[in-house]
N, C-alpha and C positions, 0 to 999 in steps of 0.2 A: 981879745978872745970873745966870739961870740956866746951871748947866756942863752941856755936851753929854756925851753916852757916846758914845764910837766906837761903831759897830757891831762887832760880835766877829764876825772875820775870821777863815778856815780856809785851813790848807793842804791843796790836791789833789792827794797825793802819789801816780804812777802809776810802776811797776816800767817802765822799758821793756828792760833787760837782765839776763840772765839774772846770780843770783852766784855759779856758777861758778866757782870759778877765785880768789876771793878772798879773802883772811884770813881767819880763824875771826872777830876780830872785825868784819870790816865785814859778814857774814853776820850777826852777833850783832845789829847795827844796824839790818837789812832784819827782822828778827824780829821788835826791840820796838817799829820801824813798825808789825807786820802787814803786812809784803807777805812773800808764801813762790810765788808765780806770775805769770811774765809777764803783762803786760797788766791785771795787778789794780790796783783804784786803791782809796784809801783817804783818810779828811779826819780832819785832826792842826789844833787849835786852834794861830794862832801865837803861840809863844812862843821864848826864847832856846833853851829844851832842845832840841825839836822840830826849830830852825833847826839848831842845833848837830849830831842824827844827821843832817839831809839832809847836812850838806857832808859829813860822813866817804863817802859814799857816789852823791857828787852824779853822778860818770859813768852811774850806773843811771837813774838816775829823770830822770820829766820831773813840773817843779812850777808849780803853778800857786797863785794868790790868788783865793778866791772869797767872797760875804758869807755863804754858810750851803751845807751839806752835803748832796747829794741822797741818800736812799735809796736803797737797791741794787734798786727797784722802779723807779725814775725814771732810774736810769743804765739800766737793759736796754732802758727803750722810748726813750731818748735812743740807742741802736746802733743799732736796726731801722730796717733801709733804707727807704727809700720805698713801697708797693706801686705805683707804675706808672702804677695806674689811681683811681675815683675816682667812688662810688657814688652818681649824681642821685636827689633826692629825688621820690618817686612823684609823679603831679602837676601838677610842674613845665613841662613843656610847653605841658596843656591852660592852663595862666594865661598863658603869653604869646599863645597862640593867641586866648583869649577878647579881650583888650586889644585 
């Protein structure tokens, strides 16, 4: 019987509060995440270490489980809002008119 591989799973760790305000260590912990500004998100492979800094520091962050890590290309056009509107292809009219 063949043995399956999990798929290697990320954590999506996003700062949502400032640290401010808290021990030089749990600052130290928001470090060697890589989070130094609100609203930054970042993906940490899980493992025990990984899970270990999120709890020192869990009031900050919002975390999520995802199966692979987007680009910081793929998170910017995953923010932008909608445009509104919504550009018909040239055309398009005269073929239903023809019908």
């Amino acid at each position: 019987m063949a043995s399956v591989t999990p798929k290697a799973s990320w954590f999506k760790i996003t700062l949502i509060r400032s640290g401010i305000g808290m021990t030089e260590r749990q600052n130290g912990v928001l470090k060697a995440l890589g989070l130094r500004h609100r609203m930054k998100t970042v993906y940490h492979p899980v493992s025990p270490d990984t899970a270990g800094m999120i709890m020192k520091v869990k009031e900050l962050l919002a975390v999520s489980e995802v199966d692979k890590p987007l680009t910081p290309a793929e998170i910017h056009a995953k923010r932008q809002p909608p445009k509104g509107y919504y550009v018909e292809e040239p055309g398009a009219l005269r073929n239903i008119e023809s019908s």
